[in-house]
C-alpha positions, -999 to +999 in steps of 0.1 A: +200-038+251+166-059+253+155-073+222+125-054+206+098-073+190+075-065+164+037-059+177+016-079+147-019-059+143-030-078+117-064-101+125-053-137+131-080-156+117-084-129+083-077-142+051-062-110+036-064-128+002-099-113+000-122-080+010-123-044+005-093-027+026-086+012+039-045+012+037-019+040+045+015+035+039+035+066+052+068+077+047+099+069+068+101+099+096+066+112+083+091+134+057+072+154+033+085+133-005+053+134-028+043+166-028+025+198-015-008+214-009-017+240-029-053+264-016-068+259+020-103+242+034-124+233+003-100+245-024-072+224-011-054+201-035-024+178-033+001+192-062+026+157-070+062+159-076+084+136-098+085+113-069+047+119-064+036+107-093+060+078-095+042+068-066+005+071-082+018+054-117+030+024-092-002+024-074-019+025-103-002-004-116-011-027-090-040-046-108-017-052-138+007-074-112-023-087-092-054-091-113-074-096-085-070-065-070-094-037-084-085+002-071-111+026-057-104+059-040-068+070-033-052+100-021-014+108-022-004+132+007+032+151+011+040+123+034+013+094+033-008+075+013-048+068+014-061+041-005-090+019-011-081-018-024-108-043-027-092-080-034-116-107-054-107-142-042-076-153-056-083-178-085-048-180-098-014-174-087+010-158-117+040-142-120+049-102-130+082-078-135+071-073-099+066-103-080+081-140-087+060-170-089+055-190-056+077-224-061+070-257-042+088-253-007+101-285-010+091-299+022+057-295+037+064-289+069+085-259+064+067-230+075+067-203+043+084-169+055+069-135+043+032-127+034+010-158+020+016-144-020-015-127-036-029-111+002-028-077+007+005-075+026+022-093-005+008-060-024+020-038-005+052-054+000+055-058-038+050-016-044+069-006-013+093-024-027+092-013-072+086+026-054+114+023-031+139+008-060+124+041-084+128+065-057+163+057-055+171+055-092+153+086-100+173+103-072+209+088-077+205+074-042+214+034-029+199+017-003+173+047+007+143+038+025+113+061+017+082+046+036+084+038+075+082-006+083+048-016+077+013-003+071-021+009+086-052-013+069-087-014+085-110-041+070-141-024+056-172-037+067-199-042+039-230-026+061-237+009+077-220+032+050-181+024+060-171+026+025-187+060+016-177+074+049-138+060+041-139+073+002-146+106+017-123+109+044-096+099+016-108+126-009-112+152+014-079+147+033-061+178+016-091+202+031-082+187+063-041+193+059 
């Protein structure tokens, strides 16, 4: 069997350490674990179950683990995830219950493994990883993987109304269900 390799789409030359961000994170096998829509077009809303809101109070949380992430818009769908995150540059790097404090490597020319700690993939990492953990706990399960490897993000361009035209799409995406 050939090896398969992981396509990266993430932009090479970004610092995702800083910028506004469109993210969905959707669940392993697109199964339906948050929730359900309740009413059709207009009236549509997403109605959260236990493992719904677990997922919004995690989401929530995010700035209290990484203070220089602030929250806009966000939307939690039966099987996916819609959120705004805008990241301030980093001017400190501390610890929380969710994420341990970078250490020295040791040697400098070691190359460090995982996303470079405060960027937007160590965010997501760090809550994929707290909601995956509570998932399981709150439904007696081990070693259960809710959301499917990786994430969608599209930087968010500061001119010609990309953020207004994202914020909507993300609030009006249980009409559109």
């Amino acid at each position: 069997m050939a090896p398969h390799f992981h396509k990266h789409i993430r932009l090479p030359e970004r610092d995702y350490t800083k910028g506004a961000y469109f993210v969905t994170l959707c669940t392993a096998q697109r199964q339906e674990l948050f929730g359900h829509i309740v009413g059709n077009g207009t009236d549509a809303s997403m109605t959260l179950n236990d493992v719904g809101r677990l997922v919004d109070e995690c989401w929530r949380a995010t700035p209290d683990h990484f203070r220089h992430a602030r929250l806009d818009q966000m939307q939690i769908m039966p099987d996916h995830l819609h959120a705004i995150i805008a990241l301030d540059p980093l001017v400190g790097k501390g610890s929380t219950q969710w994420v341990d404090a970078t250490g020295a490597l040791g040697n400098d020319r070691a190359k460090p493994r995982g996303p470079v700690p405060g960027s937007l993939g160590a965010i997501i990492a760090a809550f994929k990883s707290e909601t995956t953990k509570r998932i399981n706990r709150l439904n007696g399960i081990a070693g259960r993987r809710p959301w499917q490897p990786g994430y969608y993000e599209r930087v968010i361009r500061q001119r010609g109304g990309e953020y207004e035209r994202i914020a909507r799409h993300i609030s009006e995406n249980p009409a559109n269900w």
